[in-house]
C-alpha positions as CSV (number, residue, x, y, z in Angstrom):
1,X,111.3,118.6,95.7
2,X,113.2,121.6,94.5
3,X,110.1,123.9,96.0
4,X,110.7,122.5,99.1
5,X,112.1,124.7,102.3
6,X,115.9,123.5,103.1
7,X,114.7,122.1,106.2
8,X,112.1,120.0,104.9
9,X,114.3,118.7,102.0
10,X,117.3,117.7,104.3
11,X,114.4,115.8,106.6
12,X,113.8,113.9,103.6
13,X,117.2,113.3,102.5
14,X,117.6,112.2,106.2
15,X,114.5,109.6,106.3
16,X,115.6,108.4,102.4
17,X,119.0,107.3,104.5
18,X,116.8,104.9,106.8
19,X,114.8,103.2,104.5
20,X,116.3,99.3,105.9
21,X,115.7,100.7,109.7
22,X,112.5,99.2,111.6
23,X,110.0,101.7,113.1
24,X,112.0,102.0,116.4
25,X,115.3,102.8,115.1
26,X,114.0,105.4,113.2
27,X,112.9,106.8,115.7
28,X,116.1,106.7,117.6
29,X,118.0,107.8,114.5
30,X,116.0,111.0,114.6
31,X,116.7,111.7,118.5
32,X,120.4,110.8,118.1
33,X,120.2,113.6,115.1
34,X,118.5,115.6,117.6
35,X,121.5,115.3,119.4
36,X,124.1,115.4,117.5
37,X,122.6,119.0,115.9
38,X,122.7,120.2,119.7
39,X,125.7,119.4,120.3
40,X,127.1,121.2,117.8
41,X,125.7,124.5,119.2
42,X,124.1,125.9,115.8
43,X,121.0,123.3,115.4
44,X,118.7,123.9,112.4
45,X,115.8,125.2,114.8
46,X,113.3,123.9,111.9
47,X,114.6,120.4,111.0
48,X,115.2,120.0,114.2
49,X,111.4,120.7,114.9
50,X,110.6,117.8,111.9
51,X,112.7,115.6,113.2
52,X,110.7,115.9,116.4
53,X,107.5,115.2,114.9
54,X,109.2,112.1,112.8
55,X,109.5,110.8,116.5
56,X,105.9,112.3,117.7
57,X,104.3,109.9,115.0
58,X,106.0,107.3,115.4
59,X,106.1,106.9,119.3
60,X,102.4,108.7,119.9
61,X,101.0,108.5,116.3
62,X,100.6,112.3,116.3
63,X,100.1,113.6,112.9
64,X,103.2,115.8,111.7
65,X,102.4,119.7,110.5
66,X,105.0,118.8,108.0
67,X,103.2,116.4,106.4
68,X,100.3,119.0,105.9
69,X,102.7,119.4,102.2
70,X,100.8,117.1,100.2
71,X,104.6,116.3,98.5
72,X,105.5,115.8,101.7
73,X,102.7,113.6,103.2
74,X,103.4,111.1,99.9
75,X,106.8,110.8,100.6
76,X,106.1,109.9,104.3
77,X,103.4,106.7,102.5
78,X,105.6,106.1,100.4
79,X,108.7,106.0,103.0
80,X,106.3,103.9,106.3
81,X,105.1,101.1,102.9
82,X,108.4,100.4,102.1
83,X,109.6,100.2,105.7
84,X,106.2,97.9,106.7
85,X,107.6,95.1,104.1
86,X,110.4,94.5,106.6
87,X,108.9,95.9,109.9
88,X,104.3,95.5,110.7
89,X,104.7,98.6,112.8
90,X,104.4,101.0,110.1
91,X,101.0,99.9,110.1
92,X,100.0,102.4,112.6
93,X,102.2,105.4,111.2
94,X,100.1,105.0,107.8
95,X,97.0,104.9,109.4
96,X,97.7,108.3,110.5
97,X,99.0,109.6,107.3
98,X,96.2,108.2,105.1
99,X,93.7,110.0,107.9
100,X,95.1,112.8,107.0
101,X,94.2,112.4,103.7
102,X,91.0,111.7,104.4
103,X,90.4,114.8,106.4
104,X,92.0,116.7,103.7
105,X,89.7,115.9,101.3
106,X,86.6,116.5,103.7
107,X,87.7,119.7,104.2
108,X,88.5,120.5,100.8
109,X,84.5,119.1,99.9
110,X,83.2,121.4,102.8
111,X,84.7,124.7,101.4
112,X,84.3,123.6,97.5
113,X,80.6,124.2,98.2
């Protein structure tokens, strides 16, 4: 992880913290951080934008550009199948996160030819 951007790391850092939450509160937890950073008048502009996306895929099951990090994307599966044991919702998060593997590796076939 120590490649990672700042941003990115403290997003993970911040997720690592909710691994007993349930899909909605994690959600919330990210707004609330939202918040909090805003308040404060000097918000990390690109954690901030993460966080967003946390929320995006979990509320609209858009896929997250941070997750286009492969490091990133299997700490996300790795995060949402340790959350589903306690809360079925993740379900639908990992769908979207293993499609995104799956579209990885089609484009990565498409260009390897």
């Amino acid at each position: 992880m120590s490649d990672m951007s700042p941003d990115v790391q403290n997003l993970l850092a911040f997720l690592q913290n909710l691994q007993e939450k349930t899909v909605p509160e994690i959600s919330q937890a990210c707004a609330q951080k939202i918040h909090r950073m805003e308040l404060t008048g000097d918000p990390d502009r690109a954690l901030v934008e993460h966080l967003k996306s946390m929320i995006l895929l979990i509320r609209h099951l858009r896929r997250p550009p941070v997750a286009r990090d492969e490091k990133v994307r299997r700490f996300l599966i790795e995060f949402f199948t340790r959350i589903q044991q306690h809360d079925r919702r993740a379900k639908h998060v990992l769908e979207v996160l293993h499609k995104m593997d799956s579209s990885n590796q089609q484009t990565g076939n498409s260009t390897a030819g």
